[in-house]
C-alpha positions in Angstrom: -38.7 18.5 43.1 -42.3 16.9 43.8 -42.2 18.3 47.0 -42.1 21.8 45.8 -44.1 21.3 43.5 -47.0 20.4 45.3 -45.9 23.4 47.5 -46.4 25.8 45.1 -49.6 23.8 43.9 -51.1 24.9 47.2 -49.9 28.5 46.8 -51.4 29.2 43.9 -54.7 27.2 45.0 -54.5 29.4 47.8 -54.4 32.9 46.0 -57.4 31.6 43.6 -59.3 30.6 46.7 -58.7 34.0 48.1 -59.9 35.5 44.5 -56.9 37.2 43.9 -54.9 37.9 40.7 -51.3 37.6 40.1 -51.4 41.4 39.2 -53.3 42.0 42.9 -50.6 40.2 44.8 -48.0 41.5 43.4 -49.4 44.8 44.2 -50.2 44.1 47.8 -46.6 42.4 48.0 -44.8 45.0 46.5 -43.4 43.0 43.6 -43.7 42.9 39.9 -46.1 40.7 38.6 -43.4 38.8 36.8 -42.5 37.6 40.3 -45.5 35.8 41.3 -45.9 34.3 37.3 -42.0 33.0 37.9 -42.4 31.4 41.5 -45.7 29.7 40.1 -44.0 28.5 37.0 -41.3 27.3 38.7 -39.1 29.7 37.4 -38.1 30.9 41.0 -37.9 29.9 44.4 -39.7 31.5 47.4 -37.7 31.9 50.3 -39.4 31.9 53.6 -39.7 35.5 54.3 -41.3 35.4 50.4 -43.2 32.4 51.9 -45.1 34.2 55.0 -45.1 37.6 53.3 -47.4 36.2 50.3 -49.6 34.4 52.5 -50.1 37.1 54.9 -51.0 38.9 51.7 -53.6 36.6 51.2 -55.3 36.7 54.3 -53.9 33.5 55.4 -52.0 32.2 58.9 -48.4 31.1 57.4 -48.7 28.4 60.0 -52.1 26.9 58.9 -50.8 26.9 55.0 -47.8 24.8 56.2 -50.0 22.8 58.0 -52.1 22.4 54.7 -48.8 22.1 52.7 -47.7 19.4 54.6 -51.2 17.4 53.9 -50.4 17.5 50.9 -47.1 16.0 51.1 -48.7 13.7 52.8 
């Protein structure tokens, strides 16, 4: 959907802002790299533990990246 789209726009946006790879997150998340390439190609969906466990990954307050998520949406 164009909602999750633009949700997962911000994620990725997010993780280059933060200067990380796909490899590097999916080290510091425990996953394969495979899984952050699918849930940015749209090949998966993130749950919301996925959700807060990738941004807290990235530094980031899950709450303020739903806040900038919903901008977004406008």
């Amino acid at each position: 959907t164009k909602p999750y789209q633009a949700f997962i726009a911000v994620m990725v946006l997010a993780r280059k802002e933060a200067d990380v790879t796909q490899h590097e997150l999916a080290r510091r998340i425990k996953k394969p790299q495979s899984f952050v390439s699918k849930y940015e190609r749209f090949d998966r969906r993130l749950d919301v533990r996925e959700f807060i466990h990738i941004a807290r990954a990235l530094g980031l307050d899950p709450a303020k990246l739903l806040r900038r998520i919903d901008k977004t949406l406008g």
